[in-house]
NUTIBA-712809 format. One record per atom (N, C-alpha, C): chain; residue number from 1; atom name; x negated, y, z negated. Coordinates in Angstrom, 3 decimals. Each point is the difference from the previous one (the first is absolute). Layout:
NUTIBA-712809
> A NUM CA X Y Z $
...
This chain:
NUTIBA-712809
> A 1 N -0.846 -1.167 0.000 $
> A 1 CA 0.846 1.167 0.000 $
> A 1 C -0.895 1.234 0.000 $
> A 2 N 0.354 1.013 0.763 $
> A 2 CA -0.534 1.083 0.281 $
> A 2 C -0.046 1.275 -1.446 $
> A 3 N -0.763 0.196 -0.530 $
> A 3 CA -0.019 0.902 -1.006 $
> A 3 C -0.601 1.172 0.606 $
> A 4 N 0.045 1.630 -0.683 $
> A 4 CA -0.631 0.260 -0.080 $
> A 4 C -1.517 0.726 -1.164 $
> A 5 N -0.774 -0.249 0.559 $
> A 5 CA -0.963 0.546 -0.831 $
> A 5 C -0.069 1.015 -1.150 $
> A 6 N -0.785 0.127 -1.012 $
> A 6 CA -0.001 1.372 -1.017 $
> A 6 C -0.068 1.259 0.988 $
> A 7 N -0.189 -0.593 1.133 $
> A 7 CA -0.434 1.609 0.551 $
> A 7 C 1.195 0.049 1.054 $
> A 8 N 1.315 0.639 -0.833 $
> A 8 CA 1.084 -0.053 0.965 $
> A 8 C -0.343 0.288 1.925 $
> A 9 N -0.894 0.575 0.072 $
> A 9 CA 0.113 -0.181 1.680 $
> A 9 C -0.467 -0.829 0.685 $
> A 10 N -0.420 -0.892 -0.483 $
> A 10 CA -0.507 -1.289 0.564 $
> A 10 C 1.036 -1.421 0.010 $
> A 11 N 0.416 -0.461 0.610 $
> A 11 CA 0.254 -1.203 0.081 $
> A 11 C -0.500 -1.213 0.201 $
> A 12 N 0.237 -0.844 -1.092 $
> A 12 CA -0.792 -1.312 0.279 $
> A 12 C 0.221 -1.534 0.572 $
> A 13 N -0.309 0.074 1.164 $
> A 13 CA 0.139 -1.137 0.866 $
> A 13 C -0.414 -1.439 -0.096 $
> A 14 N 0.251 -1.028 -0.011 $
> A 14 CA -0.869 -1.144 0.251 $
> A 14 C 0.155 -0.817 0.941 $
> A 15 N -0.999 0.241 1.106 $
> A 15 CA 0.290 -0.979 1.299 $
> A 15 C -0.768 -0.996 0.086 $
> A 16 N 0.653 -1.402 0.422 $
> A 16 CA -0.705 -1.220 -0.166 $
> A 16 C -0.508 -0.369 1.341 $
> A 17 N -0.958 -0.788 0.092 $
> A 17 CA -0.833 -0.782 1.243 $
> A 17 C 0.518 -1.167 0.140 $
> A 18 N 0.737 -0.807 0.321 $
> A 18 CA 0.278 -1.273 0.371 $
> A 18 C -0.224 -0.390 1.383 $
> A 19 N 0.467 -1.797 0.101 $
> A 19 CA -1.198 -0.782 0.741 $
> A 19 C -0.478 -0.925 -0.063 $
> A 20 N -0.265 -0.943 1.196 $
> A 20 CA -0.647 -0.872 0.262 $
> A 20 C -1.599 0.350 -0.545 $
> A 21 N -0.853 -1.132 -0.505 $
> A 21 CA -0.895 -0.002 -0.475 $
> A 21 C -0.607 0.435 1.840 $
> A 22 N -1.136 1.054 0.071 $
> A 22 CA -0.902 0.343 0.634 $
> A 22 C 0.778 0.567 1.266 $
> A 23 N 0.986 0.892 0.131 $
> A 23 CA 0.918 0.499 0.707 $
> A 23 C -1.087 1.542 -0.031 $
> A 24 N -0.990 0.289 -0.686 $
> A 24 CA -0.753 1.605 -0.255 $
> A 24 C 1.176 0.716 -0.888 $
> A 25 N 0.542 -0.543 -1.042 $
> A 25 CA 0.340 0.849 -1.230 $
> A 25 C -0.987 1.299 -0.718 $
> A 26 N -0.980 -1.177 -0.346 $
> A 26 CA -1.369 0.668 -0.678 $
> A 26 C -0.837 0.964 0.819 $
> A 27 N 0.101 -0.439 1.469 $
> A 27 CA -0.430 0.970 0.497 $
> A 27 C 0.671 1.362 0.552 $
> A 28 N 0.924 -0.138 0.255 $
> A 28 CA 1.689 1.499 0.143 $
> A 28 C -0.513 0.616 -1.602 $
> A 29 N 0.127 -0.512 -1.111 $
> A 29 CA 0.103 0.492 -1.004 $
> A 29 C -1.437 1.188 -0.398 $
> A 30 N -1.291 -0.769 0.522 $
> A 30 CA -1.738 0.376 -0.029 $
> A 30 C 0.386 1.499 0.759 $
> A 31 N 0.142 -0.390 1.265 $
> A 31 CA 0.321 1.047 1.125 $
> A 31 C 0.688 0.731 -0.040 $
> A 32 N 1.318 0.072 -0.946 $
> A 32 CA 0.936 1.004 -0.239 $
> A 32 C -0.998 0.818 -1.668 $
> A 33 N -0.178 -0.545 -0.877 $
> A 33 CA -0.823 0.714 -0.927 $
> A 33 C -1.361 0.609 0.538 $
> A 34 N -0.985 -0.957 0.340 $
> A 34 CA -1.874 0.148 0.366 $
> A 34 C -0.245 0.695 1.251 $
> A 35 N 1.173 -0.450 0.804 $
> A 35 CA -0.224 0.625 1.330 $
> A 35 C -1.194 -1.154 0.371 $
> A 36 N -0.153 -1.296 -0.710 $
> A 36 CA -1.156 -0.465 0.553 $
> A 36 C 0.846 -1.861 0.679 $
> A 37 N -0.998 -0.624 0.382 $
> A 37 CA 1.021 -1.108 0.633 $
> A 37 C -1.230 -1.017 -0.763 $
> A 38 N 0.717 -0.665 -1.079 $
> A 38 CA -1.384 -1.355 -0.710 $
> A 38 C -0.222 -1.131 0.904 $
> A 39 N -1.100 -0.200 0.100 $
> A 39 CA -0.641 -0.764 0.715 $
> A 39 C -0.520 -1.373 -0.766 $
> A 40 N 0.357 0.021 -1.204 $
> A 40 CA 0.106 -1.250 -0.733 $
> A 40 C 1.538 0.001 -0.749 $
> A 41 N 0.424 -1.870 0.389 $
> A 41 CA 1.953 -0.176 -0.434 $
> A 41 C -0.525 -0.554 -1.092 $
> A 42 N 0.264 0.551 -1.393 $
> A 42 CA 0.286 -0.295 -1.318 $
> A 42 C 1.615 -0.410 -0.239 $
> A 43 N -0.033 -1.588 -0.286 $
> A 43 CA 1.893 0.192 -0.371 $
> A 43 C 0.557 0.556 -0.823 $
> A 44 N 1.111 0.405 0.348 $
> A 44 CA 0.550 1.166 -1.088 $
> A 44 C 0.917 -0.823 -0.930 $
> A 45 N 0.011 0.486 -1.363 $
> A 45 CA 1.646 -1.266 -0.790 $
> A 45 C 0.166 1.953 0.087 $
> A 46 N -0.327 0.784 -0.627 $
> A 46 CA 0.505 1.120 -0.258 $
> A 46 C -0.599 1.382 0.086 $
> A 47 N 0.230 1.067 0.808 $
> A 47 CA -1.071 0.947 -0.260 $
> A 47 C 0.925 1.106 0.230 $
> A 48 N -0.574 1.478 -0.596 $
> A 48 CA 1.063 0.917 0.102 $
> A 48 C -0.811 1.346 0.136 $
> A 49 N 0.409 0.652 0.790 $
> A 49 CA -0.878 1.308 -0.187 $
> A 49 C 1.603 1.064 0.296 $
> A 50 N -0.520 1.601 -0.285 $
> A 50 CA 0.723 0.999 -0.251 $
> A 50 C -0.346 0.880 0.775 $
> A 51 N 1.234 1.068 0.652 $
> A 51 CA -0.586 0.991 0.584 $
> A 51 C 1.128 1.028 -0.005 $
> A 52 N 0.012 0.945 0.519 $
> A 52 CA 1.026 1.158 -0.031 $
> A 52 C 0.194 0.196 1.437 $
> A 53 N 1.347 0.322 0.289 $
> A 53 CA 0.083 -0.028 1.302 $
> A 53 C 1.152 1.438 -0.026 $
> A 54 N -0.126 1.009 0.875 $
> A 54 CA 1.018 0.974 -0.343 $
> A 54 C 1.027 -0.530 2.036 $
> A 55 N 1.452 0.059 -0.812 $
> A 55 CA 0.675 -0.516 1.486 $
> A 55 C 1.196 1.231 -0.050 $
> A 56 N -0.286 0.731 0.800 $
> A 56 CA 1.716 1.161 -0.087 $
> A 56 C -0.430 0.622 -1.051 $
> A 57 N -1.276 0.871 -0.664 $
> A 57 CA 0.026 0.408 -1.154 $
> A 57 C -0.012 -0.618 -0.902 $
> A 58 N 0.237 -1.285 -0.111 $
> A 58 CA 0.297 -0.658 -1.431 $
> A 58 C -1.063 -0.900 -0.325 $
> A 59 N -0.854 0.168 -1.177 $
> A 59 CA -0.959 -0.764 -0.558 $
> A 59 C 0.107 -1.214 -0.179 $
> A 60 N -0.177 -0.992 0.518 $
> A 60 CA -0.231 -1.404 -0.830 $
> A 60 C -0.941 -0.465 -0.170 $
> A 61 N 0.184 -0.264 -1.544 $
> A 61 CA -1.192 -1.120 -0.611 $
> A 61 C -0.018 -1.698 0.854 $
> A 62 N -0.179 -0.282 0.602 $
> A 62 CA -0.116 -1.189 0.618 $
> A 62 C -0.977 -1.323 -0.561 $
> A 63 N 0.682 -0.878 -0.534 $
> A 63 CA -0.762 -1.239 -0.506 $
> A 63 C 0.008 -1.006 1.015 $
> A 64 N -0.941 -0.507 0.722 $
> A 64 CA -0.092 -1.254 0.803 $
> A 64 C -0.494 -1.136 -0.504 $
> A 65 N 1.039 -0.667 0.253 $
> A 65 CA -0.360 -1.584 -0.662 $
> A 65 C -0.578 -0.764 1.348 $
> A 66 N -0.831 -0.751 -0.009 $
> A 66 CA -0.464 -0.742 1.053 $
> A 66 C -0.459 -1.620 -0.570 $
> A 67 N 1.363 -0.479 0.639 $
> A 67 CA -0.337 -1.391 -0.601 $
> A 67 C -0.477 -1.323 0.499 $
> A 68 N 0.071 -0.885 -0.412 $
> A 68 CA -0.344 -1.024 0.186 $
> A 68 C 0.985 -0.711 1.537 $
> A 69 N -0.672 -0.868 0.842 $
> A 69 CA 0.908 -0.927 1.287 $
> A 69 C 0.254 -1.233 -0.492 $
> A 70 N -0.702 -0.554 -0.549 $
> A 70 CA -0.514 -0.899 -0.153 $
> A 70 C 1.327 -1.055 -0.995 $
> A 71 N 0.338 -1.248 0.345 $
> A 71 CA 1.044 -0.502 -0.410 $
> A 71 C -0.315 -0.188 -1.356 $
> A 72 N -1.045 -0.396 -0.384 $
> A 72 CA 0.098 0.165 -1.871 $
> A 72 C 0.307 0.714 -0.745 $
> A 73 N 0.079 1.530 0.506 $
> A 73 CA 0.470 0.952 -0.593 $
> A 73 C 1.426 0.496 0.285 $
> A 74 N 0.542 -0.757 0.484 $
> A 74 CA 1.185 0.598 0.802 $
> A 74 C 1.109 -0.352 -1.437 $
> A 75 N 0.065 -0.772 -0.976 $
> A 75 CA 0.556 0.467 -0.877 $
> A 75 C 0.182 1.576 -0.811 $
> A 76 N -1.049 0.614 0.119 $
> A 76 CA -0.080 1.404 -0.156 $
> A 76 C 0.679 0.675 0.963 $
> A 77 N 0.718 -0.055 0.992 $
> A 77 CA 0.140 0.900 1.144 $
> A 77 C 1.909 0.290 -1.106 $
> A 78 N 0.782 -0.597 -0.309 $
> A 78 CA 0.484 0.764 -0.641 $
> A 78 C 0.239 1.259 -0.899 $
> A 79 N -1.033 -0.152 -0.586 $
> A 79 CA -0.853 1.061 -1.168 $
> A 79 C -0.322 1.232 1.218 $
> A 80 N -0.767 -0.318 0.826 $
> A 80 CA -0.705 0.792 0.725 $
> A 80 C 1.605 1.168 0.839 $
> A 81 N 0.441 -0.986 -0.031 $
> A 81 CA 1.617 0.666 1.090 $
> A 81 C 0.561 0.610 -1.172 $
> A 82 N -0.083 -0.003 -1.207 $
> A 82 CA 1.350 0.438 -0.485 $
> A 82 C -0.745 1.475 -0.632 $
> A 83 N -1.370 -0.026 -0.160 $
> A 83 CA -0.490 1.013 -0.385 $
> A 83 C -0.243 1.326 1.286 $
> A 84 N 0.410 -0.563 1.516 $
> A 84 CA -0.303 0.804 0.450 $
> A 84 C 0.941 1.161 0.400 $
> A 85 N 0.148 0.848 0.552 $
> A 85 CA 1.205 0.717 0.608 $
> A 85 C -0.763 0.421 1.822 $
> A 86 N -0.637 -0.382 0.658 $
> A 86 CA -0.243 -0.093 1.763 $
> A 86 C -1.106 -1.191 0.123 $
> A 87 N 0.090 -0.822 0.686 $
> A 87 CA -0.357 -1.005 0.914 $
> A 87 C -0.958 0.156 1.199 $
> A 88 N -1.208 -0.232 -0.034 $
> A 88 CA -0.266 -0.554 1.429 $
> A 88 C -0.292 -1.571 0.251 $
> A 89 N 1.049 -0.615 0.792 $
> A 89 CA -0.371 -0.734 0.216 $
> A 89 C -0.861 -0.875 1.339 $
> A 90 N -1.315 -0.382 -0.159 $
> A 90 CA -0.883 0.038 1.288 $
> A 90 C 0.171 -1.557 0.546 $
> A 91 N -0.046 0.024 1.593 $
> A 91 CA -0.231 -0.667 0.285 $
> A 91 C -1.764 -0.114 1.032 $
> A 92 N -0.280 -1.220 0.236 $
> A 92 CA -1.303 0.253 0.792 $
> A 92 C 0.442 -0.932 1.710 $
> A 93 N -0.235 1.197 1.077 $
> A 93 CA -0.085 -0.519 0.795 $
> A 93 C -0.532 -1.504 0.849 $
> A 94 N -0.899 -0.349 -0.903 $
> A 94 CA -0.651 -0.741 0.176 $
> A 94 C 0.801 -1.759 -0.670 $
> A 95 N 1.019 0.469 -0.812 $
> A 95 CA 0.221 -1.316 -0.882 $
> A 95 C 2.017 0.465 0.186 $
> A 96 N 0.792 -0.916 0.665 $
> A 96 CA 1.292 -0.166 0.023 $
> A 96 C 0.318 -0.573 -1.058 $
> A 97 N -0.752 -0.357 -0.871 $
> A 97 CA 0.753 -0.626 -1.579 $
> A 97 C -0.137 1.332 -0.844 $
> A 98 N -0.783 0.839 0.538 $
> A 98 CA 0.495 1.342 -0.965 $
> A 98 C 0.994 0.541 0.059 $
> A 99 N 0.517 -0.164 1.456 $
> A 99 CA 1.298 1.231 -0.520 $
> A 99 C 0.960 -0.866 -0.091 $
> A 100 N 0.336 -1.457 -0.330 $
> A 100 CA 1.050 -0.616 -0.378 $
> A 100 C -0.329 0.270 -1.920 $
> A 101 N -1.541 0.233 -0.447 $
> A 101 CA -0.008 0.525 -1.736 $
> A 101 C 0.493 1.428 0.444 $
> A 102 N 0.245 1.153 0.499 $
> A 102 CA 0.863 1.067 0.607 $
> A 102 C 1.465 -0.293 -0.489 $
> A 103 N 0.313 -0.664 0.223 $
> A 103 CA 1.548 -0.709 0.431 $
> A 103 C 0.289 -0.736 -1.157 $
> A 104 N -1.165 -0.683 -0.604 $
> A 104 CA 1.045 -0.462 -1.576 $
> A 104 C -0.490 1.282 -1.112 $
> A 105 N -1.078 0.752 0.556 $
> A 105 CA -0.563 0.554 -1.280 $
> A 105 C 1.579 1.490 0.142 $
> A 106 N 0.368 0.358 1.174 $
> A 106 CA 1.122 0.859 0.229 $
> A 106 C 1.234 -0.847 -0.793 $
> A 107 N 0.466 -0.667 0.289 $
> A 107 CA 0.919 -0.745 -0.968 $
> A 107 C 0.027 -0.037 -1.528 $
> A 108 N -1.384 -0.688 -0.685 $
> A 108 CA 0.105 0.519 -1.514 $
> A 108 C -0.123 1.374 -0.110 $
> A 109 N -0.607 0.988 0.465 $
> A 109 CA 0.539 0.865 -0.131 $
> A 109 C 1.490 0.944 -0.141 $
> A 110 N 0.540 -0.491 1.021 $
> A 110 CA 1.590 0.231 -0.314 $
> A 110 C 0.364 -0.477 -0.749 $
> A 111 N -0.006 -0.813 -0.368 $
> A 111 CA 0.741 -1.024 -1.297 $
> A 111 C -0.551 0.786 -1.171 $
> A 112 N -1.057 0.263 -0.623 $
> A 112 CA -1.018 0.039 -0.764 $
> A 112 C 0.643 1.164 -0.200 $
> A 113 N -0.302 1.354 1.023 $
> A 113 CA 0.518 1.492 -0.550 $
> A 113 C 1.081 -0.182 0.309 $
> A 114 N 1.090 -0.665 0.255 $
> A 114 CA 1.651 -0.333 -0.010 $
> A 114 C 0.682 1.915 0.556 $
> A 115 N 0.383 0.530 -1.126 $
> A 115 CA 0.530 1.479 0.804 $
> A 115 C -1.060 1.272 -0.472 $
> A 116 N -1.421 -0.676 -0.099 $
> A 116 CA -1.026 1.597 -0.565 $
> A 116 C -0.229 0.686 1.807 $
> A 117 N -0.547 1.095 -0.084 $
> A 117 CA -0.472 0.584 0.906 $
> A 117 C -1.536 -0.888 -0.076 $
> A 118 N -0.298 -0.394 1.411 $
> A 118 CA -1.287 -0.205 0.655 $
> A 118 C -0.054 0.460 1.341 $
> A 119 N -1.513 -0.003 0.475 $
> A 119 CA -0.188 0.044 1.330 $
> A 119 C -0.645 -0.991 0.153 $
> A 120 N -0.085 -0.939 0.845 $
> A 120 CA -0.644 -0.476 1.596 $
> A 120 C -0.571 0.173 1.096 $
> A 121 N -1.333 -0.505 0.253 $
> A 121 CA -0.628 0.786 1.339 $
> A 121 C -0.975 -1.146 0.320 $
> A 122 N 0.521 -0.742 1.012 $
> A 122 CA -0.779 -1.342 0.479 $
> A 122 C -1.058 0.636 0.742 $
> A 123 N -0.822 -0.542 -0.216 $
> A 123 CA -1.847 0.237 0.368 $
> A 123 C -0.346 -1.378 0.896 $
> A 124 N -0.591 0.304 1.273 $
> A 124 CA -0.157 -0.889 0.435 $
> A 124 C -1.867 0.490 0.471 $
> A 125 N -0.710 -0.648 -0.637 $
> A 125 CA -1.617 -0.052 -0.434 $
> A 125 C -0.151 -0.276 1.278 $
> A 126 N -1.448 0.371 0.277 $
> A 126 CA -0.988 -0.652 1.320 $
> A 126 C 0.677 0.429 1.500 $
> A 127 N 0.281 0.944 -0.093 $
> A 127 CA 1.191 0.286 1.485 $
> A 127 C -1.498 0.457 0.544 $
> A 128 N -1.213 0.338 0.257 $
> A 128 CA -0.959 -0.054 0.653 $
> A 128 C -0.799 -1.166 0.286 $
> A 129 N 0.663 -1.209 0.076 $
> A 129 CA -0.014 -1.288 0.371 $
> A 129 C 0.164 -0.333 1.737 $
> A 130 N -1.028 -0.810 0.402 $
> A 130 CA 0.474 0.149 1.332 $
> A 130 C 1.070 -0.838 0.324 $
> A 131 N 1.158 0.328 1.246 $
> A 131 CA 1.267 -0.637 0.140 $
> A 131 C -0.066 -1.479 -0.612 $
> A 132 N -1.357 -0.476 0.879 $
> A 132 CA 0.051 -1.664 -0.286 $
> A 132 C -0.248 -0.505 -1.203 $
> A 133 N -0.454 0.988 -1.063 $
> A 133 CA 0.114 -0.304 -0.817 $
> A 133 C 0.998 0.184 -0.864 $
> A 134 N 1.205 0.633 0.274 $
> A 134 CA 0.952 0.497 -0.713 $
> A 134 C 0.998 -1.314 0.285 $
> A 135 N 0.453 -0.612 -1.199 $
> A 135 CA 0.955 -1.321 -0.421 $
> A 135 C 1.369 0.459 -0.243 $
> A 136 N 0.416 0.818 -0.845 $
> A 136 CA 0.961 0.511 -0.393 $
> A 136 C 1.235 0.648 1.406 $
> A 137 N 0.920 -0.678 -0.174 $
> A 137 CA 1.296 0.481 1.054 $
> A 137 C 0.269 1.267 -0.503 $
> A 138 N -0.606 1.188 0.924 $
> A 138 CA 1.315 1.381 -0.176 $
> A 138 C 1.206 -0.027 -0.338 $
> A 139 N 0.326 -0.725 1.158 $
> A 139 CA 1.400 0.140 0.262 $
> A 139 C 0.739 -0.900 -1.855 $
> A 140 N -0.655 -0.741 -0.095 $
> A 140 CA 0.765 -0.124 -1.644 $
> A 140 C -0.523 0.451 -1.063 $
> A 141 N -1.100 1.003 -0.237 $
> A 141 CA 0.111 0.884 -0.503 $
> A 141 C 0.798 1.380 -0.490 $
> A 142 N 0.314 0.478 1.484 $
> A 142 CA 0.998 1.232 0.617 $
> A 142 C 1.272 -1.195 -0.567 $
> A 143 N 0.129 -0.941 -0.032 $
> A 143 CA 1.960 -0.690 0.020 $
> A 143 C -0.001 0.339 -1.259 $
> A 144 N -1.150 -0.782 -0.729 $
> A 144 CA -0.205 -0.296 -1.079 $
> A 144 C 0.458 1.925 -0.937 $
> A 145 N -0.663 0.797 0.496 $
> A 145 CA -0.234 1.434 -0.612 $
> A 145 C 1.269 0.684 -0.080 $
> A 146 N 0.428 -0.314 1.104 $
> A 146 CA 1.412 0.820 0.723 $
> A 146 C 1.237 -0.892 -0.695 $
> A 147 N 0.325 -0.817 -0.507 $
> A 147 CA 0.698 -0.945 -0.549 $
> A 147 C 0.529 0.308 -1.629 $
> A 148 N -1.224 0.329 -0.121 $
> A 148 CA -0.526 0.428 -1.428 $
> A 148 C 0.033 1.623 -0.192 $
> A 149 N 0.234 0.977 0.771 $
> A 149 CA -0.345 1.454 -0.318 $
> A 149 C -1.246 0.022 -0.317 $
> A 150 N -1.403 -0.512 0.358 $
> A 150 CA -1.048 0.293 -0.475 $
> A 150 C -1.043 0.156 1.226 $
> A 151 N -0.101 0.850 -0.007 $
> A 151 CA -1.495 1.174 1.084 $
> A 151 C -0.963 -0.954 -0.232 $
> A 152 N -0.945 0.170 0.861 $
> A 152 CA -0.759 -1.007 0.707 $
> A 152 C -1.424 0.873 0.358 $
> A 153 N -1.560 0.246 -0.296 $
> A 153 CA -1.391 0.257 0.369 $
> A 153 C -0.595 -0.827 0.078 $
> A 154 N -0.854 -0.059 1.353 $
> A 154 CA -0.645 -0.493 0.419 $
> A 154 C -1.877 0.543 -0.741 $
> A 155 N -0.408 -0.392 -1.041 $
> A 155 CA -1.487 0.435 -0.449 $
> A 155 C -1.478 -0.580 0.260 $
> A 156 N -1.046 0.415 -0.235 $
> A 156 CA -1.178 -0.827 0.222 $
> A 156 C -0.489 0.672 -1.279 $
> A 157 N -0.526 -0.570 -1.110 $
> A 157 CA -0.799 0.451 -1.066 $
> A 157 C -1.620 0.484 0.662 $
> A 158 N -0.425 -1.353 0.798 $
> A 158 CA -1.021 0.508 0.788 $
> A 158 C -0.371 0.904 0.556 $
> A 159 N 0.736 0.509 0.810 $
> A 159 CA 0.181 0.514 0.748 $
> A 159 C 0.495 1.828 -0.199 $
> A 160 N 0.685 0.078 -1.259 $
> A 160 CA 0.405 0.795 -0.776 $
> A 160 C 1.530 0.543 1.050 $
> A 161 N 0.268 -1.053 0.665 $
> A 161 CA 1.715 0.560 0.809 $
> A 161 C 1.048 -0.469 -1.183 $
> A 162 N 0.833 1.331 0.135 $
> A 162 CA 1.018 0.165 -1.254 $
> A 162 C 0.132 -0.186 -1.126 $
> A 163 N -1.498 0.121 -0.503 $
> A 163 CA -0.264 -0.725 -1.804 $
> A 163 C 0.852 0.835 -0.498 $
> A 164 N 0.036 1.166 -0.271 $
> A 164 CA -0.039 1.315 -0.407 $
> A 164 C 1.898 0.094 -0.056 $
> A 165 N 0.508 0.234 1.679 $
> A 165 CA 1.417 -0.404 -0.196 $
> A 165 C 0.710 -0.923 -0.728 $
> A 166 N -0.640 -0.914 0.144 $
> A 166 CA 1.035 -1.152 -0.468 $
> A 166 C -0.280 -0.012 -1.797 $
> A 167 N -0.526 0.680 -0.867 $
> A 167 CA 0.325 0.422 -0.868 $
> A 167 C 1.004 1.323 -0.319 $
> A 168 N -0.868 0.867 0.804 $
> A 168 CA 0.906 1.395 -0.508 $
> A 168 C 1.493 -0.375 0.760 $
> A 169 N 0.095 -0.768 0.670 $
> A 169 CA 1.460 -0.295 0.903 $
> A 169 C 1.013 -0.730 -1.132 $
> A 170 N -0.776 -0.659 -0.860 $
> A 170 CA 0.801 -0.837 -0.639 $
> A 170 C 0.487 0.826 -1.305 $
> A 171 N -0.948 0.616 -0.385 $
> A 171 CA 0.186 0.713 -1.111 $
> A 171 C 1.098 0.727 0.513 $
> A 172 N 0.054 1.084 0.852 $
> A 172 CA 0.971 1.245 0.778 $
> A 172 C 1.191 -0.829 -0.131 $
> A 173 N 0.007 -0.998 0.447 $
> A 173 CA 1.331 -1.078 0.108 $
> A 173 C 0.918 -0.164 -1.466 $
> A 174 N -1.143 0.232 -0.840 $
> A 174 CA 0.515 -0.727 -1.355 $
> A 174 C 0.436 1.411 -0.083 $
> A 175 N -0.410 1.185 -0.525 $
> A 175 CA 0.342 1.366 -0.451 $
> A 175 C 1.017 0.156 0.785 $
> A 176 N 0.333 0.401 1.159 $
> A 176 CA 1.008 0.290 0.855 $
> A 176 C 1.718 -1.287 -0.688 $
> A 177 N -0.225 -1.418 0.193 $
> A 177 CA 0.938 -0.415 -1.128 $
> A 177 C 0.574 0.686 -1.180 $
> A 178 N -1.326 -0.080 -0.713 $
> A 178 CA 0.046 0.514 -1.199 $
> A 178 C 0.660 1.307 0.206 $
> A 179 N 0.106 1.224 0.458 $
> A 179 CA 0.406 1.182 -0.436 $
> A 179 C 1.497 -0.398 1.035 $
> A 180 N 0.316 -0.798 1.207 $
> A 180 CA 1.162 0.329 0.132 $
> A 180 C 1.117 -0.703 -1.044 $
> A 181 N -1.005 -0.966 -0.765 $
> A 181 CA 1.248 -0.687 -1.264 $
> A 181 C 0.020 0.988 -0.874 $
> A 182 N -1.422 0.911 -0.600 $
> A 182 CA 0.133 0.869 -0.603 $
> A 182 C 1.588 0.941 -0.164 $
> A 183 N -0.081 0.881 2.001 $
> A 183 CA 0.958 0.558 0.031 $
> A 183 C 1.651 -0.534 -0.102 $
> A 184 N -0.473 -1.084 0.345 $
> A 184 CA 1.525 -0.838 -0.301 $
> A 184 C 0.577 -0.253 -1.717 $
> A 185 N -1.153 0.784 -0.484 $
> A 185 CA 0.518 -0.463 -1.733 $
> A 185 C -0.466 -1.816 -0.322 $
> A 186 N -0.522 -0.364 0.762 $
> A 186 CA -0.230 -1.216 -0.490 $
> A 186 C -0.744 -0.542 -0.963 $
> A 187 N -0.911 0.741 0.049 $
> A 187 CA -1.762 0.492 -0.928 $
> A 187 C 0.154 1.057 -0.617 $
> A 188 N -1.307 0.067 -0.941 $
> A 188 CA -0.255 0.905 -0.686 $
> A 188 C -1.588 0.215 1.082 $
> A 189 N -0.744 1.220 0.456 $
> A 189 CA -1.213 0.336 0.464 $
> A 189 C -0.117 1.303 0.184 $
> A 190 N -0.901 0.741 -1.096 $
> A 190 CA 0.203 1.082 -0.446 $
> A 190 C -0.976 0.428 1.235 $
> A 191 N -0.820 -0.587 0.725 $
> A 191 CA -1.278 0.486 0.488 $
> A 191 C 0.958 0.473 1.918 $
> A 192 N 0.938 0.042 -0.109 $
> A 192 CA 0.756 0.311 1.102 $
> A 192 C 0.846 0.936 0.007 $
């Protein structure tokens, strides 16, 4: 749930990384903080870094969780969903069993935040892949996105194509919710 901070003009966000184990979570996450792309894969169970992002004027404190793919940990992915309020969920061009974890990890999610405000913003990793190497069907991606109300980027962490958006996109997504439930009386969000 979205609080905000002691410092009423800030709002505090928490957007999660989900994912197939080695989809470039860890690396979207390096590249959106370091601006740098790691060149050694450490597995992740959990890692989190912070940053401030101003979207429309409005400050957010932003917490990124970047977690674990990996099926041993996937008992945690509850915990991980219910603490968050925006989503990216990545897939990697390179691996068609990622974006079917896309497709169940979108599901506990709905269930999980039942009627809270979230956002969604499917990430599809390695799009600087050459064609022949690209596995993953568009076309059920786009069914898959459009089915669902959920927007669709194409990123390369490598590469540094759309690191940058597909955070501040997701965040904008969540605030923009947030203040039209605001105006609807639904919420309380003083920072609007």
């Amino acid at each position: 749930m979205s609080i905000l901070s002691e410092n009423k003009n800030i709002f505090s966000i928490k957007l999660v990384l989900l994912g197939k184990y080695l989809v470039g979570k860890s690396a979207l996450a390096h590249r959106y903080i370091s601006d740098k792309f790691p060149t050694e894969h450490d597995t992740t169970l959990e890692d989190q870094y912070k940053t401030i992002m101003t979207i429309e004027d409005i400050k957010c404190d932003v917490e990124i969780l970047d977690t674990s793919g990996q099926d041993d940990y996937q008992t945690m992915i509850d915990t991980w969903i219910e603490s968050g309020d925006c989503y990216l969920l990545i897939y990697s061009f390179d691996d068609p069993d990622s974006l079917e974890k896309v497709k169940i990890n979108y599901e506990k999610i709905s269930q999980i935040k039942n009627n809270q405000e979230f956002s969604v913003l499917i990430v599809g990793n390695k799009c600087d892949l050459e064609e022949s190497e690209k596995k993953v069907n568009k076309d059920e991606v786009e069914k898959f996105a459009k089915d669902n109300g959920i927007e669709i980027l194409e990123a390369s962490a490598l590469n540094k194509i759309n690191v940058k958006e597909a955070f501040t996109e997701v965040v904008h997504d969540y605030l923009i919710k947030t203040k039209l439930n605001n105006e609807k009386g639904n919420i309380f969000c003083p920072c609007f």
